[in-house]
C-alpha positions in Angstrom: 12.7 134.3 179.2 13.2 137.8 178.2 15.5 137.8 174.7 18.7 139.6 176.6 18.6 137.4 179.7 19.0 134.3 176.9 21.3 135.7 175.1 23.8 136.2 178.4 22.5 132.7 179.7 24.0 130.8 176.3 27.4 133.3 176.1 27.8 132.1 179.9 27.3 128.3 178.7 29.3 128.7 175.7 32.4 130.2 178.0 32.0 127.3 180.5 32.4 124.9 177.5 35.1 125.8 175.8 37.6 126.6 178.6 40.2 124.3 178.7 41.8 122.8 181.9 45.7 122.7 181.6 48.0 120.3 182.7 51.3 120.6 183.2 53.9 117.3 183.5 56.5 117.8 185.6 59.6 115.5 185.0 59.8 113.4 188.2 62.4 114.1 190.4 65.6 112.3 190.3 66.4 109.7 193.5 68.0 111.1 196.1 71.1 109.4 197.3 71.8 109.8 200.7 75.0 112.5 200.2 72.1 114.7 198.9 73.5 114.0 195.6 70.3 113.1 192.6 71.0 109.8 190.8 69.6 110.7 186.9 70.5 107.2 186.1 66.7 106.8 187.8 65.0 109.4 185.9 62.4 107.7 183.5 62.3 110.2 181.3 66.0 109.5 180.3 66.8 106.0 180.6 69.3 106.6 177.8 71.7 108.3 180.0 73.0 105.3 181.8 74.1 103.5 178.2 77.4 105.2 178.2 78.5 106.3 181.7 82.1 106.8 180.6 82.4 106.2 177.4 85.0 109.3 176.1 87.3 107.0 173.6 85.4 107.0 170.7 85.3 111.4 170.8 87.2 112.8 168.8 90.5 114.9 169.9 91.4 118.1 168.1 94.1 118.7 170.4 95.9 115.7 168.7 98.3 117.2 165.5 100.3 115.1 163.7 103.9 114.9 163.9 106.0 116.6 161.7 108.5 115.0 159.3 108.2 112.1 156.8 106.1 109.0 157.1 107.6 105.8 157.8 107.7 103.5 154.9 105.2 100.9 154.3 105.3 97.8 155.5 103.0 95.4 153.8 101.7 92.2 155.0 101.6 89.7 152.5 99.4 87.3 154.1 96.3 89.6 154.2 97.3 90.5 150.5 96.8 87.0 149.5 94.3 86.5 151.5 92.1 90.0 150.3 93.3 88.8 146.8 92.1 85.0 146.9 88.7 86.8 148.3 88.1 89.1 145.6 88.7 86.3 142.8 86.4 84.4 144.2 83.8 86.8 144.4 84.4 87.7 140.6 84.1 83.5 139.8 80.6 83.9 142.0 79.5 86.3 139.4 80.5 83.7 136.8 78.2 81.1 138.3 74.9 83.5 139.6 73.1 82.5 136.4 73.0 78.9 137.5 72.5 79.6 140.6 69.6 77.6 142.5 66.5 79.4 144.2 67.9 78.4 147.8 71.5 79.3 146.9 70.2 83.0 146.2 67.6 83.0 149.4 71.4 81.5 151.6 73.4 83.9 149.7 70.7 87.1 150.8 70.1 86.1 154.3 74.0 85.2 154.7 73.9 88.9 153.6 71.7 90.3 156.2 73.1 88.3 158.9 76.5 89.1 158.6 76.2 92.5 158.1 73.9 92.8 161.0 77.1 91.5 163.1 78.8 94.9 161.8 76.7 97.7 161.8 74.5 96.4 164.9 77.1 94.2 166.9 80.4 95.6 166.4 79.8 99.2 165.2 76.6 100.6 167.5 76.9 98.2 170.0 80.8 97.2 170.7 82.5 100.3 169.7 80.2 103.2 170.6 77.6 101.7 173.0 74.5 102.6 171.6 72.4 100.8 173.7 72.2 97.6 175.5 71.7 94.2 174.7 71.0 91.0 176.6 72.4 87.6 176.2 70.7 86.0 173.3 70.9 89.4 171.0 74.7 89.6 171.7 75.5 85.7 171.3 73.6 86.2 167.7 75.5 89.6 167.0 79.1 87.4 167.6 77.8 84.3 165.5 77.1 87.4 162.9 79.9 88.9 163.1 82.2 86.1 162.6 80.2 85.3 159.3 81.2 89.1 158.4 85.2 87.8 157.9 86.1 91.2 159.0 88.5 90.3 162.0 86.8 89.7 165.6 84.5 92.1 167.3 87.2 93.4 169.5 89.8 94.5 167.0 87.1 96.1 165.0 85.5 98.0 168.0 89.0 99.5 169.3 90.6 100.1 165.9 87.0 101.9 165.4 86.9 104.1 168.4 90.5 105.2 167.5 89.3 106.1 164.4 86.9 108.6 165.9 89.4 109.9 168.4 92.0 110.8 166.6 89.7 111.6 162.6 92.2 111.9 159.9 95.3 112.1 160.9 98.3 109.3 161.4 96.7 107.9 164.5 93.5 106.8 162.2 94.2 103.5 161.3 91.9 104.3 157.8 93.3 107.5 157.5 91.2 109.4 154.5 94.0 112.2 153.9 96.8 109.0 152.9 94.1 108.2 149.9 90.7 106.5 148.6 92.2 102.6 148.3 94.2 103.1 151.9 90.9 104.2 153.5 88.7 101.5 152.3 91.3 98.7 151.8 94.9 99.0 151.6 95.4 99.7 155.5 94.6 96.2 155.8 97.1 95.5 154.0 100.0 97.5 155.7 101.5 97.5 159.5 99.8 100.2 160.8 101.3 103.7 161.6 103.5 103.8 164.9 101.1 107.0 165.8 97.8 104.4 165.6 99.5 101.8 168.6 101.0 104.9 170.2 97.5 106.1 170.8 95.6 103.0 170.7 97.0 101.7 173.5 95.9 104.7 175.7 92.4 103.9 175.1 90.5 102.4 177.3 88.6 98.9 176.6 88.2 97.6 179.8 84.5 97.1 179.1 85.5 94.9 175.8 87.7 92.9 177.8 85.3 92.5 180.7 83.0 90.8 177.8 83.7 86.8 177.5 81.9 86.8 174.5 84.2 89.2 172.7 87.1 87.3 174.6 86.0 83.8 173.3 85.6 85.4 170.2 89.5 86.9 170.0 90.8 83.1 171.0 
């Protein structure tokens, strides 16, 4: 074969080899419902959509402003006090006693950790108050069990004080209010009443899906 002829031959097979075919994935279209309206609660490629249909409460407001004038005074409930107080000395007298401390009591002691705190940040934080995803039966009778091991109230009073913490973010309607000082955020507003502003505007929220859960109801008993 002449020298030109191969030369055009192997361009021609060396063209044909390294074209590509391209595919494009189209998004499959959303169901139909018979108004003619499209139902994305059926579209695969966002099955996160349908976690939090109406969940608004936990957005936060910035057409709330705080009313003017003084704060009311404190009112401070003495049975949390002692009960905060009683807790905290007797976490300083488990320090006292970790060096004789037993290799089970510290393998109880870390998984009591994990669990409990587990009941927080995965039951009543992500899944309670904001509804980050779903969870069946067994996960969510764990997550209660855990959370009750947290001794930090029950799973409802957590999630709605929570998602009027987001709603209405520093100002008197935060029940942890961050501008009325480091202790009052982290602990002392357990240990007050809480502001007239935080039930004003807590009990517009609505928590009709926590009260439609009998776990979280059983739990409140």
């Amino acid at each position: 074969m002449p020298a030109h002829l191969l030369q055009e031959e192997m361009a021609s097979s060396y063209a044909s080899s390294s074209s590509t075919t391209t595919t494009t994935i189209t998004e499959p279209p959303a169901r139909v419902l018979q108004n003619g309206e499209s139902n994305p609660e059926k579209n695969l490629l966002h099955p996160e959509e349908d976690i939090r249909p109406e969940m608004k409460d936990d957005i936060f407001d910035p057409s709330y402003k705080d009313k003017e004038g003084p704060r009311p005074k404190l009112e401070y409930v003495w049975r949390n006090i002692i009960l905060m107080s009683l807790l905290h000395l007797g976490a300083l007298y488990g320090i006292i006693l970790i060096p004789t401390c037993k290799v089970y009591t510290w393998l109880w002691g870390f998984a009591y950790y994990i669990i409990s705190a587990l009941g927080i940040t995965a039951g009543a934080h992500r899944l309670w108050s904001h509804r980050s995803y779903k969870a069946r039966l067994p996960l969510r009778i764990f997550l209660i069990i855990a959370n009750t091991m947290a001794f930090q109230n029950d799973a409802y009073e957590w999630a709605r004080d929570h998602r009027v913490h987001h709603k209405f973010s520093e100002t008197d309607a935060d029940p942890h209010n961050a501008r009325r000082g480091f202790f009052f955020s982290h602990v002392g507003w357990l240990l007050v009443r809480k502001h007239p502003a935080v039930k004003e505007k807590g009990g517009l929220l609505d928590l009709s899906d926590l009260k439609a859960e009998k776990l979280l109801m059983f739990q409140r008993r």
